[in-house]
C-alpha positions in Angstrom: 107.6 167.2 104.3 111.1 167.1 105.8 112.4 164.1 107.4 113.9 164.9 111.2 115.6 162.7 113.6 114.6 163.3 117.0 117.7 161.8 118.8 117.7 160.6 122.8 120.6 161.2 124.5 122.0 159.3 127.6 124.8 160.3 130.2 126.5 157.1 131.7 127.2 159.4 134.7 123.5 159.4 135.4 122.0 158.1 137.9 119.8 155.1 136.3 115.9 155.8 136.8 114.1 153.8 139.4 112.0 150.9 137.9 108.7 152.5 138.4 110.1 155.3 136.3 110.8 153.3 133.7 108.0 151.8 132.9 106.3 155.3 133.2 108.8 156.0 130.5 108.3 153.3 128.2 104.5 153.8 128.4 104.8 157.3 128.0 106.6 157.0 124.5 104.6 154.2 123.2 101.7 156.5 123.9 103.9 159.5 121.9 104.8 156.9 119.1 101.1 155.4 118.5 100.1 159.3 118.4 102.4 160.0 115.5 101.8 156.6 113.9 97.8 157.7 113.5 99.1 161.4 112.9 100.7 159.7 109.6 104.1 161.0 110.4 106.1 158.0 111.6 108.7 156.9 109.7 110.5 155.0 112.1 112.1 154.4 115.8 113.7 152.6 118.4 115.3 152.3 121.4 119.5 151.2 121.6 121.0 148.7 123.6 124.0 149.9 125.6 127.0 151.5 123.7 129.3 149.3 125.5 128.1 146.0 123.1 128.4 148.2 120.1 131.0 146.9 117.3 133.2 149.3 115.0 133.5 148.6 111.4 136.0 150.1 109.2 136.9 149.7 105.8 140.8 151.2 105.5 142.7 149.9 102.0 140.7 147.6 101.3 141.1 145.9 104.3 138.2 145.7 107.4 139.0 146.3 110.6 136.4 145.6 113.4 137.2 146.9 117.1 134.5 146.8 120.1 132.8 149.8 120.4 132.0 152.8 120.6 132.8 154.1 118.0 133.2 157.8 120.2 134.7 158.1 123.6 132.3 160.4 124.6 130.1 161.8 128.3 126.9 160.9 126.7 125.4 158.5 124.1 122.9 157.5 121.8 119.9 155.8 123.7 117.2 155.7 121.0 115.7 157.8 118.6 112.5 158.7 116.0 112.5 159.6 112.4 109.5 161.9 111.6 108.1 163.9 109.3 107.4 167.3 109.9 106.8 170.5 107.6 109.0 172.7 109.1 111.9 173.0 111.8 109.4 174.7 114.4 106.7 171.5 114.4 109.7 169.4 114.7 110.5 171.2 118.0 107.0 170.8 118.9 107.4 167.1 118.6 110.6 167.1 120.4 109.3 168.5 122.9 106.6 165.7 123.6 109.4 163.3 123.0 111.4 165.1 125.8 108.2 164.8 128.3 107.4 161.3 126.8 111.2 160.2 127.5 111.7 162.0 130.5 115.0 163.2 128.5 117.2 165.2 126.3 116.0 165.1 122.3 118.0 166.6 120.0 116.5 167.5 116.4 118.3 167.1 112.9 116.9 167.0 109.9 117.9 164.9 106.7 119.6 166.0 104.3 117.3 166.8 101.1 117.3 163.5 98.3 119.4 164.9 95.1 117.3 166.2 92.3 
């Protein structure tokens, strides 16, 4: 089975959810992620603290260079993510699609990259 990231994506321009939402949200994907864990196709997950306390590491000449982040200046950003397996692109979907209603948000779907023979 392929490996896909299921990726949540955040605008900072969005209004913030109310706190009742939230936690209808957070119980929502713990229900989605114990489902996958007992389907045998969780690989791993988690949610991402706010791209404004990210840090930028980069190795240039041999020489490090570390910078606050993010790394990109971007409208929207990373807020969490899964790594499933699935057989095929179209159950993938599937499962983004319960990750969508489970997050109450965008999920975008990649897969990895096959391992070298």
């Amino acid at each position: 089975m392929t490996q896909y990231m299921l990726a949540v994506h955040h605008s900072p321009d969005a209004q913030p959810p109310a706190p009742d939402q939230m936690q209808t949200a957070f119980e929502q994907v713990d229900k989605f992620n114990q489902e996958c864990m007992d389907a045998g196709i969780w690989v791993f997950g988690g949610g991402l603290e706010a791209p404004e306390i990210a840090t930028v590491v980069r190795s240039e000449g041999g020489e490090v260079i570390v910078t606050d982040g993010p790394f990109g200046e971007t409208k929207e950003h990373l807020g969490g993510f899964w790594v499933l397996e699935a057989p095929d692109l179209d159950a993938a979907l599937a499962l983004a699609a319960r990750a969508s209603a489970a997050c109450m948000g965008p999920v975008e779907v990649r897969p990895f990259q096959p391992e070298p023979e």
